[in-house]
N, CA and C atoms as an extended XYZ file, in Angstrom:
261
Properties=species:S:1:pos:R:3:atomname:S:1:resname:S:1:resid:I:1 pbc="F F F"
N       -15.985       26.188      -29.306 N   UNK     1
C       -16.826       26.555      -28.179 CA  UNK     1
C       -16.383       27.877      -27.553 C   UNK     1
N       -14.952       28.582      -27.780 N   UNK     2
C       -14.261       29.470      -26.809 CA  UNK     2
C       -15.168       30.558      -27.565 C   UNK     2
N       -15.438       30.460      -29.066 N   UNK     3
C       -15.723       31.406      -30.048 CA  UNK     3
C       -17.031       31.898      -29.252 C   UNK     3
N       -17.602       31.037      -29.229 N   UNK     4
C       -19.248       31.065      -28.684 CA  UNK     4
C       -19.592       31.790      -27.543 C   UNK     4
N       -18.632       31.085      -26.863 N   UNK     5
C       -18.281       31.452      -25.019 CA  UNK     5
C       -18.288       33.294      -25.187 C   UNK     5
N       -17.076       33.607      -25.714 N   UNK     6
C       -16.364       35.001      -26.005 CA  UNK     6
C       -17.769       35.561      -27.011 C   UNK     6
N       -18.213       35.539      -27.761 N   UNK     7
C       -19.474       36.289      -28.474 CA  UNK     7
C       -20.562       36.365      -27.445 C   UNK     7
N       -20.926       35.442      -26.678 N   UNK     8
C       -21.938       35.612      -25.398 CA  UNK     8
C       -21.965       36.282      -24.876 C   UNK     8
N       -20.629       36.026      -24.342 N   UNK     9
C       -20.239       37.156      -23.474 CA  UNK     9
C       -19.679       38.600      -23.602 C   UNK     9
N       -19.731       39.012      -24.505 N   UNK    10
C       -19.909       40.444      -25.268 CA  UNK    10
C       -20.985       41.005      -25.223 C   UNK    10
N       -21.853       39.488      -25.730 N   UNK    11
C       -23.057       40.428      -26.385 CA  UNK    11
C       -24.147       40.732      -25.109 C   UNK    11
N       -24.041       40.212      -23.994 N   UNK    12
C       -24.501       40.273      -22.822 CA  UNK    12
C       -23.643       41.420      -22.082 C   UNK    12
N       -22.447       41.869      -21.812 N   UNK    13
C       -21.734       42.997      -21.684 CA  UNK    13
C       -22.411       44.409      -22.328 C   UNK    13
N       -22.822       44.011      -23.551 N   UNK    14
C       -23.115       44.869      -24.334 CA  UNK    14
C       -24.399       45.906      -24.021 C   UNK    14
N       -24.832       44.387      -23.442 N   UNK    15
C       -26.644       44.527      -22.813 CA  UNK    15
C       -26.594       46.031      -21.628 C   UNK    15
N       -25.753       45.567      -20.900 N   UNK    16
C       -25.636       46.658      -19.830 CA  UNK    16
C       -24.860       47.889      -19.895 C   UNK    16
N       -25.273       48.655      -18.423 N   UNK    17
C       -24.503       50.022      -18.930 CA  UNK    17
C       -23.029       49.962      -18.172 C   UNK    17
N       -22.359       50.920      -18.421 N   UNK    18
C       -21.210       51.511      -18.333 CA  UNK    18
C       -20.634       51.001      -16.927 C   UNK    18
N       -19.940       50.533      -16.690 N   UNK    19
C       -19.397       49.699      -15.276 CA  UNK    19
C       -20.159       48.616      -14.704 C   UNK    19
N       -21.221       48.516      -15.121 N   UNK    20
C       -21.747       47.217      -14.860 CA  UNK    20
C       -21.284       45.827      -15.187 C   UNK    20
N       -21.771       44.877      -14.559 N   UNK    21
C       -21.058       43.844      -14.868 CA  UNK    21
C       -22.024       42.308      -14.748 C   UNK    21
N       -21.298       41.305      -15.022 N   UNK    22
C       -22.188       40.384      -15.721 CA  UNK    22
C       -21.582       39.293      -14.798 C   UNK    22
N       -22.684       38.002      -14.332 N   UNK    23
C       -22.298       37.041      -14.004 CA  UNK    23
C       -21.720       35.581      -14.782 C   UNK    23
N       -21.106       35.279      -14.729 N   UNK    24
C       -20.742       34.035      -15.712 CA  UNK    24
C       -21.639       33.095      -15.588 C   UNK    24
N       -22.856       32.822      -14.780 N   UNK    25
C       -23.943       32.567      -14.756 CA  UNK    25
C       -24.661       32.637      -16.017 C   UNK    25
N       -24.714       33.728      -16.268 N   UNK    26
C       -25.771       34.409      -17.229 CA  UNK    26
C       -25.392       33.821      -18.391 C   UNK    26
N       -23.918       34.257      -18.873 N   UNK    27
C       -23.430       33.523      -20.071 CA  UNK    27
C       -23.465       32.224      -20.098 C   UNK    27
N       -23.597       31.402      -18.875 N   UNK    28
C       -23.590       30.011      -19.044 CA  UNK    28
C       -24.894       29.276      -19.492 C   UNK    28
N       -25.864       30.175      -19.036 N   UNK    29
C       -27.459       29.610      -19.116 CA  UNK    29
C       -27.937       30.417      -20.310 C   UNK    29
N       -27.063       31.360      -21.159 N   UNK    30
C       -27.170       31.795      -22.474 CA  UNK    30
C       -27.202       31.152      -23.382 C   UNK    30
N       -25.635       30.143      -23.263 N   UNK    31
C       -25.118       29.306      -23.820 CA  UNK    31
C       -26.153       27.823      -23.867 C   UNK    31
N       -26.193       27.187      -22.541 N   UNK    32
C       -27.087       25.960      -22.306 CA  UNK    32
C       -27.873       26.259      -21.105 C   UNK    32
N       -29.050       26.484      -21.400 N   UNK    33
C       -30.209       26.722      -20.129 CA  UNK    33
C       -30.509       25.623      -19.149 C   UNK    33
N       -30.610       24.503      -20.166 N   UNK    34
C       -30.745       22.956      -18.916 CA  UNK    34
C       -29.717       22.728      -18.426 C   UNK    34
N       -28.446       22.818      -18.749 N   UNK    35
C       -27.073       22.286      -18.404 CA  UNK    35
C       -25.887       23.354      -18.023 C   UNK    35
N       -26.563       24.074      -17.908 N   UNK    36
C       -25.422       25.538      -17.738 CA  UNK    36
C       -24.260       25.437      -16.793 C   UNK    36
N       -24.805       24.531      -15.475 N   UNK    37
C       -23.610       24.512      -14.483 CA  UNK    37
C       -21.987       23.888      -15.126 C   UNK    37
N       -22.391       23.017      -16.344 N   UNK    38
C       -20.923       22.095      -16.768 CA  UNK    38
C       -20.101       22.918      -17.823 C   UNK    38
N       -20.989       24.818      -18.078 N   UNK    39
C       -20.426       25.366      -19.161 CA  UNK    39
C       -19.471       26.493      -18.077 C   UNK    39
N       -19.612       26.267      -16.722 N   UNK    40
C       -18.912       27.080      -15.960 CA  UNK    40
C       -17.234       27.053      -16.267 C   UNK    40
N       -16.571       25.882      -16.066 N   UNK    41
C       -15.028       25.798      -16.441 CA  UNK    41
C       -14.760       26.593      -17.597 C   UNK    41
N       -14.964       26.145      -18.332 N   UNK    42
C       -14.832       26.451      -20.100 CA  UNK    42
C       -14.743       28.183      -20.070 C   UNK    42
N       -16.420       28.765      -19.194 N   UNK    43
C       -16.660       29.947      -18.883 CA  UNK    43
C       -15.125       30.625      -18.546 C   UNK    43
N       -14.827       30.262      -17.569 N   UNK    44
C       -13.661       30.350      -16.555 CA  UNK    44
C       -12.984       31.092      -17.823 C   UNK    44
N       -12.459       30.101      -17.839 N   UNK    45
C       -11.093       29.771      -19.072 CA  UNK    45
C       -10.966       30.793      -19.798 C   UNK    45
N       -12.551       31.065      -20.625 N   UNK    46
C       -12.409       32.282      -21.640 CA  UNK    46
C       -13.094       33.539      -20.703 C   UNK    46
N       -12.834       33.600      -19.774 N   UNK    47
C       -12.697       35.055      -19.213 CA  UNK    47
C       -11.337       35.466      -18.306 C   UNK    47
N       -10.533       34.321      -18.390 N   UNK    48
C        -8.968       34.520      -17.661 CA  UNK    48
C        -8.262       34.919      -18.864 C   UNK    48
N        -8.434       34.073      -20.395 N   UNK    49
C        -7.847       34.713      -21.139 CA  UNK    49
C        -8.351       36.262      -21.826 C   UNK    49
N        -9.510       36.663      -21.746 N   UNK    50
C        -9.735       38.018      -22.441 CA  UNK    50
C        -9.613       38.640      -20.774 C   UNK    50
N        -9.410       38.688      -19.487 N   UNK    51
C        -9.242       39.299      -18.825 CA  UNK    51
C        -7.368       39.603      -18.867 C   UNK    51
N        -6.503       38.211      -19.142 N   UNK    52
C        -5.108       38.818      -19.578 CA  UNK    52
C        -4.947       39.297      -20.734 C   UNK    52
N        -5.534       39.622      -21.632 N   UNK    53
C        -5.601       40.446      -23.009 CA  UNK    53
C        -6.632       41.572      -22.312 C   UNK    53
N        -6.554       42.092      -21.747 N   UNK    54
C        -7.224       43.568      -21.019 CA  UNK    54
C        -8.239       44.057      -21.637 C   UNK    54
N        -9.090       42.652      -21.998 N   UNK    55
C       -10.284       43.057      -22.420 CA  UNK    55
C       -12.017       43.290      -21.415 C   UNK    55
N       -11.345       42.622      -20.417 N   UNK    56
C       -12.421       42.655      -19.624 CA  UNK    56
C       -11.725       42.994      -18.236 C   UNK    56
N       -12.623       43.121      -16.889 N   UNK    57
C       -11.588       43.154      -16.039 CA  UNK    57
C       -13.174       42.066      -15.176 C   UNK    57
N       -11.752       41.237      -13.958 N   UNK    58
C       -12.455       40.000      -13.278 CA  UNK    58
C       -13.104       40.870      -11.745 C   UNK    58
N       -14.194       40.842      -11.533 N   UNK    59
C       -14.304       41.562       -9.820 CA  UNK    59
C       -14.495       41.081       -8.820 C   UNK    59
N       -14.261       40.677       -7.860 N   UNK    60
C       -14.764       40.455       -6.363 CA  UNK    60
C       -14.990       41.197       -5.549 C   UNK    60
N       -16.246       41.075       -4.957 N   UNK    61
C       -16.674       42.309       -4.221 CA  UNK    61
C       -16.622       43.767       -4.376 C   UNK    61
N       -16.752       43.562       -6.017 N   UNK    62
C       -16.845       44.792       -6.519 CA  UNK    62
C       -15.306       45.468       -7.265 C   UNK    62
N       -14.611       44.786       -6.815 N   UNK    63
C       -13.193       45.546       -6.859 CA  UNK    63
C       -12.646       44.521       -8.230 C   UNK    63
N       -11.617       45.058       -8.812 N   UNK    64
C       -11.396       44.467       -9.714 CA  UNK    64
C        -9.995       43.600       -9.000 C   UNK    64
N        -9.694       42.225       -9.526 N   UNK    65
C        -8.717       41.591       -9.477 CA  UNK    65
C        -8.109       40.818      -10.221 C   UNK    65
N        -6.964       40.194       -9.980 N   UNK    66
C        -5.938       39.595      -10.750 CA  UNK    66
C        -6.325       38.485      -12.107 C   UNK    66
N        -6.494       37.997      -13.233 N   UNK    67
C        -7.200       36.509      -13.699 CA  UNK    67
C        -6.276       35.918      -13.108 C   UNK    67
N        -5.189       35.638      -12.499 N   UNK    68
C        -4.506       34.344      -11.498 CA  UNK    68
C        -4.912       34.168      -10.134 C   UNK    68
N        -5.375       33.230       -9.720 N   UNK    69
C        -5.219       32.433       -8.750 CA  UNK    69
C        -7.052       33.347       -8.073 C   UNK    69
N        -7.869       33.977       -8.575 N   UNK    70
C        -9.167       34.219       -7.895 CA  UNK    70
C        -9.840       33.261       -7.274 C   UNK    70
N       -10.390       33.062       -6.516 N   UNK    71
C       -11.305       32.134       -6.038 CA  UNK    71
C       -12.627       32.502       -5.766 C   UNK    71
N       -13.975       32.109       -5.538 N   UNK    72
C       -15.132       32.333       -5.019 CA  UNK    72
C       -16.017       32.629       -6.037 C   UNK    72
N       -17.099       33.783       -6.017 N   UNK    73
C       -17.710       34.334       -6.773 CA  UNK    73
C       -17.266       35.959       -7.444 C   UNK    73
N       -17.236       35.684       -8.458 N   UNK    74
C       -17.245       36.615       -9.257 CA  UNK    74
C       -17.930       36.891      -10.370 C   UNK    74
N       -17.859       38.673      -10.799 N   UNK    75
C       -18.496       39.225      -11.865 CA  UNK    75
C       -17.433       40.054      -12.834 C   UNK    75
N       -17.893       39.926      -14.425 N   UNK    76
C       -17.031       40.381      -15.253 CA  UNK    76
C       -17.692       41.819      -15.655 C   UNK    76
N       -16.825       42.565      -16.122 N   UNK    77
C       -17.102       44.042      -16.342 CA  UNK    77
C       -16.136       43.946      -18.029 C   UNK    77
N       -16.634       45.171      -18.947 N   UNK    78
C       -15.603       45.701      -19.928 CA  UNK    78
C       -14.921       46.989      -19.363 C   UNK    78
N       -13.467       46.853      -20.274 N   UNK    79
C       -13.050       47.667      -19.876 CA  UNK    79
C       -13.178       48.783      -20.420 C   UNK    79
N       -12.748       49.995      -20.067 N   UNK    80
C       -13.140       51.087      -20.251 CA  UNK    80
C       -12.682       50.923      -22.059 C   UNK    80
N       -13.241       51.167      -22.803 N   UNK    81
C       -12.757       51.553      -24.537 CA  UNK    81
C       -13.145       50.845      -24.791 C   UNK    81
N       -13.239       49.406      -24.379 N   UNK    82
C       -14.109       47.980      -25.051 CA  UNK    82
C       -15.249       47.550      -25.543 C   UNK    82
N       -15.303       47.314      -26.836 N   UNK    83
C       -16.703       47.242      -27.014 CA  UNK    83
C       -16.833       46.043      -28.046 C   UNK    83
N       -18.231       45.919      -28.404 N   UNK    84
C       -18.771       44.388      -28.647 CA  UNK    84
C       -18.033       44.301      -30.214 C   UNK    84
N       -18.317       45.366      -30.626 N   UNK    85
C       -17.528       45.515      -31.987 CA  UNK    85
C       -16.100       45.055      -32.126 C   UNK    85
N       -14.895       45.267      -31.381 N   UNK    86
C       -13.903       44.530      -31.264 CA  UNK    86
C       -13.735       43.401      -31.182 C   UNK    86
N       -14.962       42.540      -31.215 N   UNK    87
C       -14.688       40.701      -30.744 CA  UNK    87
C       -13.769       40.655      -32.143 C   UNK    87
């Protein structure tokens, strides 16, 4: 499922331009449209680990922050050099 999770969410990264960024929303209702809210954790998970492999960066309120200990709402961005081709 992480495989799936992580290709989604590329290929939706991919979608947009240059500093923009993506809700884990989006990838979740990518993934399962009727059931999307229960693909949120999982979501989580595989954007704390490609955010500590400095593949993505995590934002709140625009600003980028830590993958430990975030809370609330957030949006994922690539990082600068990153691209869909590297999955």
């Amino acid at each position: 499922m992480s495989q799936l999770i992580e290709e989604t969410l590329f290929d939706l990264l991919s979608q947009v331009r240059k500093d923009e960024s993506i809700s884990p929303n989006q990838v979740a209702k990518a993934i399962d449209a009727t059931n999307w809210q229960r693909e949120l954790p999982k979501i989580r998970a595989v954007i704390i680990g490609l955010a500590r492999q400095g593949r993505i960066e995590v934002l709140r309120k625009g600003k980028p922050v830590e993958p430990e200990g975030f809370k609330g709402v957030y949006r994922v961005r690539l990082v600068d050099g990153e691209t869909q081709s590297e999955t």
